[in-house]
N, C-alpha and C positions, 0 to 999 in steps of 0.2 A: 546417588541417583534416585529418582523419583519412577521407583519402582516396585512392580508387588514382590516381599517377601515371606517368605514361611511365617521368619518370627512375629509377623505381622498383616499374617491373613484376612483379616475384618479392614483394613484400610482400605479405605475407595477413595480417597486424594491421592490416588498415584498417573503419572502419563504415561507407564508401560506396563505391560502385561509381565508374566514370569518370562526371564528372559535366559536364552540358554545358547551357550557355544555351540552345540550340536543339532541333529535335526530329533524333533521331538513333536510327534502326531497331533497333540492339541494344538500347536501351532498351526494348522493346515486346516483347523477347521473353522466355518462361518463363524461371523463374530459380529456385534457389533458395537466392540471395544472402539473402532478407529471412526465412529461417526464425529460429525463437532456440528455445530452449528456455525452456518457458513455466514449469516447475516451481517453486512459491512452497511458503508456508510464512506461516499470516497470524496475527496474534495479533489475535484477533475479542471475543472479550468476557470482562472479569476484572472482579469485584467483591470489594472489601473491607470486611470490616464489623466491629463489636466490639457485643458485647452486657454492657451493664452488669450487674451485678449485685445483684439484688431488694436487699440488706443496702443496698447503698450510696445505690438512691433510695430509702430511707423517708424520707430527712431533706428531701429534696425534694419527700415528695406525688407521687409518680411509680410505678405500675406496673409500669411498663417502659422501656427505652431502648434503642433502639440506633444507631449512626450507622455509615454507609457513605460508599464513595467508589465507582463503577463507572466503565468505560471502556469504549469500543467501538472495533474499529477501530484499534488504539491501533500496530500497528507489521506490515509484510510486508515479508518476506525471499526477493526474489527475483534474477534475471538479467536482466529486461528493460528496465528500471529508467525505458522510456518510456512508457508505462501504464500503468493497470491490470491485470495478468495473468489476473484472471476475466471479463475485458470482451472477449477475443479478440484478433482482429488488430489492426494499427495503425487501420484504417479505425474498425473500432468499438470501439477502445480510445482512440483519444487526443482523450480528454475530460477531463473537471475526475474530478483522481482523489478515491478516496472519502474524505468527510471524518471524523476521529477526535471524538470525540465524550466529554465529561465528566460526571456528574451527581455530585451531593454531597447526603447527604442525612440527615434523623433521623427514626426513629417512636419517637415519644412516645404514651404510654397514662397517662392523668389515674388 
């Protein structure tokens, strides 16, 4: 586990503090072990679409067409990588993170 031990006091590449089955007083005190940098980067909403063109649906009886593909949600680029980064701390961050989202779609005009 990626954790501080005795036999290796001086390592600062670890993600836990000393860690103990019972309750043990340094554990309860301020700390700013659990800070991160929250800093993201979200890719939130992209839609793609193509509009046919009027010459091509006459032979169809068609007005109009077009057909899309959108997404939501679709990819974050962050550091925290155990929540959510817009939900805050661990407390109110580690929840079911958000889910990405697809629609596929056409409008047709008779």
């Amino acid at each position: 586990m990626s954790r501080w031990k005795a036999s290796d006091p001086y390592n600062d590449n670890v993600l836990y503090p000393r860690l103990r089955n019972n309750t043990f007083a340094h554990n309860l005190q301020p700390s700013t072990w659990w800070y991160r940098d929250a800093s993201f980067l979200r890719l939130k909403n992209v839609e793609f679409g193509y509009q046919f063109n009027k010459k091509q649906l006459k032979s169809l009886r068609l007005t109009n067409l077009r057909l899309y593909v959108q997404g939501t949600n679709l990819k974050t680029w962050d550091d925290v990588k155990y929540w959510d980064p817009e939900l805050g701390d661990a407390n109110s961050g580690a929840k079911y993170p958000i889910s990405s989202t697809w629609t596929f779609g056409a409008e047709v005009t008779f």
